[in-house]
C-alpha positions as CSV (number, residue, x, y, z in Angstrom):
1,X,41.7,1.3,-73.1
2,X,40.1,0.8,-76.6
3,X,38.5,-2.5,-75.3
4,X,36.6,-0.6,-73.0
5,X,35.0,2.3,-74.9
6,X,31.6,0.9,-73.8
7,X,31.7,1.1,-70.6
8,X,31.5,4.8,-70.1
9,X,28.0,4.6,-72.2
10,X,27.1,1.9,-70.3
11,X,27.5,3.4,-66.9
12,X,25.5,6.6,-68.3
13,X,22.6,4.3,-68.9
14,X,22.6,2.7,-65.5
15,X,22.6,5.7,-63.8
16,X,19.8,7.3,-66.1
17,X,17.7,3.9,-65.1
18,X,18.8,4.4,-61.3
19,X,17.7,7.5,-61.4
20,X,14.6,7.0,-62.8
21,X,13.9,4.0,-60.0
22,X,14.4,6.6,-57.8
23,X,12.2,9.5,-59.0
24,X,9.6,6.5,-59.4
25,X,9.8,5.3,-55.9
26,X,10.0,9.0,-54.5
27,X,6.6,9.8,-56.2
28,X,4.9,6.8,-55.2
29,X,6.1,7.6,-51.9
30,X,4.8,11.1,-51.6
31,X,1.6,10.4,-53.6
32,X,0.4,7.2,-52.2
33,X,-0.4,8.2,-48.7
34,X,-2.4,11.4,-50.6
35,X,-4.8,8.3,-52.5
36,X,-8.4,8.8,-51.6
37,X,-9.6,6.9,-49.1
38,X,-11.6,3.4,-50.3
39,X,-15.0,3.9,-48.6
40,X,-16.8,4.5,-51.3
41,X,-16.0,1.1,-52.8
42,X,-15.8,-0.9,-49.8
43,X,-19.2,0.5,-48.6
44,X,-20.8,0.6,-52.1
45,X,-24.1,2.6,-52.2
46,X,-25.1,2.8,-55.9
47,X,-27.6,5.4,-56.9
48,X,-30.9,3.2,-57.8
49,X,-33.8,4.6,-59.3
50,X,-37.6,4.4,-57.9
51,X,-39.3,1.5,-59.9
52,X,-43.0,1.3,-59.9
53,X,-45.0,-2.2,-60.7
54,X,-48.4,-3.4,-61.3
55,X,-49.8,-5.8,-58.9
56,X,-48.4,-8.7,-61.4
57,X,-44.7,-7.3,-60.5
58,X,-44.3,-5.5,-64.5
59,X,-42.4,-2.2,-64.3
60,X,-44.9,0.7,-65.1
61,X,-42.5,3.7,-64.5
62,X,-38.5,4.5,-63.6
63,X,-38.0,7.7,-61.9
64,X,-34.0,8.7,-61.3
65,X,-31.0,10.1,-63.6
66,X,-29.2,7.1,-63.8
67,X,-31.1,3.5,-64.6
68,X,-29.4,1.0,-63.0
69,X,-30.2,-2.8,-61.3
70,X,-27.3,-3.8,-58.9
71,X,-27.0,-7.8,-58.8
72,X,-24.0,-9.8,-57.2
73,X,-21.2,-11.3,-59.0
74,X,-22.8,-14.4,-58.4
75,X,-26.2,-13.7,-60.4
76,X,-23.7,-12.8,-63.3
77,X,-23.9,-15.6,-66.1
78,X,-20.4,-17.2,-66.4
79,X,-20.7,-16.7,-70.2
80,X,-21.4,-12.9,-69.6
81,X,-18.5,-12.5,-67.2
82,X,-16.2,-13.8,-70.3
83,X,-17.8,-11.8,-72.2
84,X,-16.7,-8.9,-70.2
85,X,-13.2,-10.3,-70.0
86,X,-12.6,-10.7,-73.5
87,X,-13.2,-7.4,-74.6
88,X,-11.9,-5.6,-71.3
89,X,-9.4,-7.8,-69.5
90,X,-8.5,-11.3,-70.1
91,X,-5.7,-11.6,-67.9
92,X,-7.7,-9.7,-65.1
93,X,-7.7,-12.8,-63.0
94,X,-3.7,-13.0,-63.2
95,X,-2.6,-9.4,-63.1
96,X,-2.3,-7.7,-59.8
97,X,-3.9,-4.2,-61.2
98,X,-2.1,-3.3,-63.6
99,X,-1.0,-5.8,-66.7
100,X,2.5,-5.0,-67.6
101,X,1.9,-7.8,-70.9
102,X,-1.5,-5.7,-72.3
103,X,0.7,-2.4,-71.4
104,X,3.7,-3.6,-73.3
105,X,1.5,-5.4,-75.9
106,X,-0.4,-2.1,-76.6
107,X,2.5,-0.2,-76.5
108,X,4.4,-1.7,-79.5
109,X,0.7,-2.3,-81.6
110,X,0.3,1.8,-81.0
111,X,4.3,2.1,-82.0
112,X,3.7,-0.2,-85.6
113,X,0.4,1.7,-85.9
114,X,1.7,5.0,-85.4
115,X,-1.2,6.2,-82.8
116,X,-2.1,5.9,-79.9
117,X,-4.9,3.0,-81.0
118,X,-5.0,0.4,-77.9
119,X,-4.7,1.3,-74.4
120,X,-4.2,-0.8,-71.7
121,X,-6.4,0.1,-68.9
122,X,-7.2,-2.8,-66.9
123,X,-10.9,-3.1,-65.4
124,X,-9.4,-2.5,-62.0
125,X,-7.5,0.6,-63.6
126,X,-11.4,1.4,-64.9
127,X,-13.2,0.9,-61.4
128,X,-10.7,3.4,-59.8
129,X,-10.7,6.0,-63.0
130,X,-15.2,5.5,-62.4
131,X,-14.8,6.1,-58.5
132,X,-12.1,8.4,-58.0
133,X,-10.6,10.3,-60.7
134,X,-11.7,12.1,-64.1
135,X,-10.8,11.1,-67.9
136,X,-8.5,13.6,-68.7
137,X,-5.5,12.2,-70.5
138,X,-2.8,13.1,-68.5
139,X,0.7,11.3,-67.2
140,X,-0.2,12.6,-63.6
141,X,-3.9,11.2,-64.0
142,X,-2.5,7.8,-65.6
143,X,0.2,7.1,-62.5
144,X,-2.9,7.7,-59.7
145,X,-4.8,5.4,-62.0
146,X,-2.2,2.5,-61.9
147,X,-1.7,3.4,-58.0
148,X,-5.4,3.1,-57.2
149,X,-5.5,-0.2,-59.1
150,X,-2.7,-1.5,-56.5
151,X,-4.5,-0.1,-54.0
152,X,-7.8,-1.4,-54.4
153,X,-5.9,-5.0,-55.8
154,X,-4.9,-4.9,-52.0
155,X,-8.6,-4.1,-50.3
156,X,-10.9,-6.1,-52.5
157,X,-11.2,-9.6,-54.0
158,X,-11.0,-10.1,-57.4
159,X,-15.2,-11.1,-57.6
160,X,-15.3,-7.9,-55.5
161,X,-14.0,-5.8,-58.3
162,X,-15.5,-7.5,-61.2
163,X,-19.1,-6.6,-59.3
164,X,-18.1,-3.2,-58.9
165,X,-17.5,-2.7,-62.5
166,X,-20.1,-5.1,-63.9
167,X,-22.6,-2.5,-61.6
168,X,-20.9,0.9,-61.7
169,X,-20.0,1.0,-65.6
170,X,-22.1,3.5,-68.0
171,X,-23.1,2.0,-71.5
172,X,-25.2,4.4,-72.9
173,X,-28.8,5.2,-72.6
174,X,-28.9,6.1,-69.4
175,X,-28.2,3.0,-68.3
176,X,-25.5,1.8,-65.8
177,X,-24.4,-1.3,-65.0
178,X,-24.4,-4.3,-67.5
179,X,-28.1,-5.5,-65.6
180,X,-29.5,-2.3,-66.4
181,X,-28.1,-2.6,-70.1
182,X,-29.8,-6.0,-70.7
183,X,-33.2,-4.8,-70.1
184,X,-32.9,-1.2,-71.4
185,X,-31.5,-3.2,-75.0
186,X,-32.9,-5.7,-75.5
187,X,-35.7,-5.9,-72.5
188,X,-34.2,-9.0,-70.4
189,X,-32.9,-10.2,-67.5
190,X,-28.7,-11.3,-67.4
191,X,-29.5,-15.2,-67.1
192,X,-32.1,-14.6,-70.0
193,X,-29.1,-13.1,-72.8
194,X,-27.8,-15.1,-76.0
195,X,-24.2,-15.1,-76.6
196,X,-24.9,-12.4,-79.3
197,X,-26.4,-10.0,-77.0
198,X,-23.7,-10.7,-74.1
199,X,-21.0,-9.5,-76.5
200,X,-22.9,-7.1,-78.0
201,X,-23.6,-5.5,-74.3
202,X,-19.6,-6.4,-73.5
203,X,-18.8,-4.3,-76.5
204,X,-19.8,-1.0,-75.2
205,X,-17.7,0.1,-71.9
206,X,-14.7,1.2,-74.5
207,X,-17.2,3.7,-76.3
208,X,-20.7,3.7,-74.9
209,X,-22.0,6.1,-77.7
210,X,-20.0,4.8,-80.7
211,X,-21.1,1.6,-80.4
212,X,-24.0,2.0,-79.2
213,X,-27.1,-0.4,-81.0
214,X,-29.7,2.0,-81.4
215,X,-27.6,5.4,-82.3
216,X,-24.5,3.1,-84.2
217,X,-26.2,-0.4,-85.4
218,X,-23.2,-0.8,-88.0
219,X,-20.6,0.0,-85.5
220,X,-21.9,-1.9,-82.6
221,X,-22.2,-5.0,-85.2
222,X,-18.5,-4.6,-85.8
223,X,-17.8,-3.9,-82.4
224,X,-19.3,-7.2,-81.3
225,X,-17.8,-9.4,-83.9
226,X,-14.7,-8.6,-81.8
227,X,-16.0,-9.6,-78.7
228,X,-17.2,-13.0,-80.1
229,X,-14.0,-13.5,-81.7
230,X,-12.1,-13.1,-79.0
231,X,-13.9,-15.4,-76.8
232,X,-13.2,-18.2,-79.1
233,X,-9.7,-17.3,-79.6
234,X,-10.0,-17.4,-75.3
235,X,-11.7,-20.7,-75.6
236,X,-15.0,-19.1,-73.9
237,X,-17.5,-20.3,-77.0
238,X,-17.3,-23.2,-78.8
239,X,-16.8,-22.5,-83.2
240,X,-20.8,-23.5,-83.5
241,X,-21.7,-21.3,-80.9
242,X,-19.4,-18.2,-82.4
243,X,-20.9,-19.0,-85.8
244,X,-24.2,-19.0,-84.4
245,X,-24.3,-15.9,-82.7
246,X,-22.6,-13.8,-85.2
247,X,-25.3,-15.0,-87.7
248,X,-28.1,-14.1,-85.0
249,X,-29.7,-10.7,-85.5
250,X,-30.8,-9.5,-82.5
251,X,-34.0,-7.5,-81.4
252,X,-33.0,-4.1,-80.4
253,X,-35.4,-2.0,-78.2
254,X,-35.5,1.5,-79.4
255,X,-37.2,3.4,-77.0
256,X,-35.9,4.3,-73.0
257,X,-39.0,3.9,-71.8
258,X,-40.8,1.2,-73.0
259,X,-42.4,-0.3,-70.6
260,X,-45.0,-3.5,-70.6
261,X,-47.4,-1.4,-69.7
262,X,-48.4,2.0,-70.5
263,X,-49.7,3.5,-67.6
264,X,-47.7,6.7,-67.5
265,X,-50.1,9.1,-65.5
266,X,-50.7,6.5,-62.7
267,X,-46.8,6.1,-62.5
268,X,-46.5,9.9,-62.0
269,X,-48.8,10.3,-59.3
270,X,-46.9,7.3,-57.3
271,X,-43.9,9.3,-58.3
272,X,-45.3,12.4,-56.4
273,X,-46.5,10.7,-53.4
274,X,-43.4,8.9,-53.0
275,X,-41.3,12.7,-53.2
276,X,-43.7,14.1,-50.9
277,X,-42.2,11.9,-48.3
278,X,-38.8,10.7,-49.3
279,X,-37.9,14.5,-51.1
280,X,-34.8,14.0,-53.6
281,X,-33.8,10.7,-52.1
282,X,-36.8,8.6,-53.8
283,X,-34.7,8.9,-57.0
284,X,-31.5,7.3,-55.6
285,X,-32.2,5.0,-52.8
286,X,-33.7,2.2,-54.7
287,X,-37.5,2.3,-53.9
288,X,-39.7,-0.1,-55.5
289,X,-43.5,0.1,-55.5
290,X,-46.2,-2.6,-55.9
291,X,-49.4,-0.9,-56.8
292,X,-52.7,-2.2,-57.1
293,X,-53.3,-1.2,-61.2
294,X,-54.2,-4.3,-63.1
295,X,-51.8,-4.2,-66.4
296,X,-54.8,-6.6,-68.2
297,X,-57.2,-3.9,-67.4
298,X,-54.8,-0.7,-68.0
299,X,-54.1,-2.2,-70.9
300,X,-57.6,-2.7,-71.8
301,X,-58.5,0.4,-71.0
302,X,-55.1,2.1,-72.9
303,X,-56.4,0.5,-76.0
304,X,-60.4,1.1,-75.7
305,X,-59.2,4.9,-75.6
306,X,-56.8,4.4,-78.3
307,X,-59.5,3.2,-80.0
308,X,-62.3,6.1,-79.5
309,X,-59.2,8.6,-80.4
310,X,-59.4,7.0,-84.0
311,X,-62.7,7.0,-84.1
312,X,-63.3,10.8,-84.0
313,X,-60.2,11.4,-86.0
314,X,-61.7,9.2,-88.5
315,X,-65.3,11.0,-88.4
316,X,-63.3,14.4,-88.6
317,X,-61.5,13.8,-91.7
318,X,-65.2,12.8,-93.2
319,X,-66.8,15.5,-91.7
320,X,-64.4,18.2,-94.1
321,X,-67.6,20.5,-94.7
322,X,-68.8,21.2,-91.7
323,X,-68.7,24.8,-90.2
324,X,-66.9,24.7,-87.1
């Protein structure tokens, strides 16, 4: 009898774990049918601003809440895409939504820590928390997360949800979507980024205002150090390239609208001729206009104002005794 004092214990434990296999299965039961429905993913129909150009194709104006260029997965640089991984994911393309080794790997790092430090969201887990659900931090919100993540694992290909994410993510500055990043940072197209800027733009999903360039230079430094570090520990970048683009100080645009050409006035009045016609959907649907304005003469003209402006102000500030 003595020999066998374990067994009691044991037999608790099996049917605690039982138990809970069976409270699990019952919820996903009752909750997955409940899911919402996939459409909006499937049938993606981002909200793109209306773009205005000069008759040389430069963008004069952006008219709509959220700034964003949708590109295919395809059009994303390799390089970017493992940028992406490394700080996000980089067992995305193993896992089937959900990856039990990040949750268990984050789950003893936040144990030795004592916080709740790493999480373990996948970037499928991130797609369906973006689409379909809010950020509260709740056990509830977390199991429809993990859910959804199967669910869309079993609707999409993986590409597919990599170009969902690389579009539909926010980081910062109004911008959405890792295309729209490149040129509101640092004024450039995806295929035209250094490593440097890839990791630094890769950096930013986990905390778009923290490590944000323009608001959090130091931070976003730090933050993308990570990123390149990782990517050599994944074998993405070679040690010369890592060196190099952690010693490369990059060109940060500070303002949201800086555009090639400052024709701000002419943009507006495309802006209200296009509303006239289209009403609130000219700000959503993508429009892009091709106007006639010459940006070698707008911006020959800008400056020939520019110009006359400091004249007078000059011949004011000379002119201090005269009545007015």
């Amino acid at each position: 009898m003595t020999s066998r004092w374990w067994t009691l214990p044991l037999a608790l434990m099996l049917s605690a774990f039982a138990a809970g296999i069976l409270v699990l299965v019952f919820a996903v039961v009752i909750i997955y049918p409940q899911l919402p429905d996939l459409t909006i993913i499937t049938d993606y129909q981002p909200r793109v601003p209306l773009r205005v150009y000069s008759a040389e194709g430069l963008l004069i104006g952006e008219f709509g809440e959220e700034r964003r260029a949708v590109v295919k997965i395809d059009a994303v640089p390799k390089q970017m895409r493992e940028a992406i991984l490394a700080a996000e994911d980089e067992r995305f393309y193993q896992h089937g939504g959900v990856d039990y080794v990040g949750v268990l790997r984050a789950a003893l790092s936040n144990f030795m820590s004592g916080g709740a430090r790493q999480g373990a969201s996948t970037i499928t887990m991130q797609v369906a928390r973006n689409f379909f659900l809010t950020k509260e931090k709740t056990v509830t919100r977390k199991f429809n997360e993990m859910l959804l993540a199967f669910k869309i694992e079993h609707s999409l290909s993986k590409d597919q949800i990599l170009e969902l994410y690389v579009n539909q993510i926010y980081l910062g500055q109004r911008a959405y979507g890792f295309a729209a990043a490149a040129q509101i940072y640092f004024g450039k197209s995806l295929d035209q980024l250094t490593i440097a800027e890839m990791a630094m733009l890769a950096g930013l999903p986990k905390a778009p205002s923290s490590f944000n360039p323009v608001v959090n230079p130091k931070r976003a430094k730090l933050r993308q150090q990570y990123v390149l570090r990782r990517m050599r520990e994944l074998d993405f970048i070679t040690d010369e390239q890592w060196h190099t683009a952690d010693k490369q100080t990059l060109a940060v645009k500070k303002l949201v609208n800086d555009f090639a050409v400052k024709a701000e006035h002419f943009a507006e009045m495309v802006r209200q001729v296009m509303f006239e016609r289209f009403q609130d959907d000219v700000y959503t649907r993508g429009f892009r206009v091709y106007t006639t304005l010459s940006a070698t003469h707008q911006n020959a003209a800008y400056a020939a104002v520019r110009q006359v402006r400091r004249s007078f102000q000059l011949h004011d500030s000379r002119d201090d005794g005269r009545i007015r």
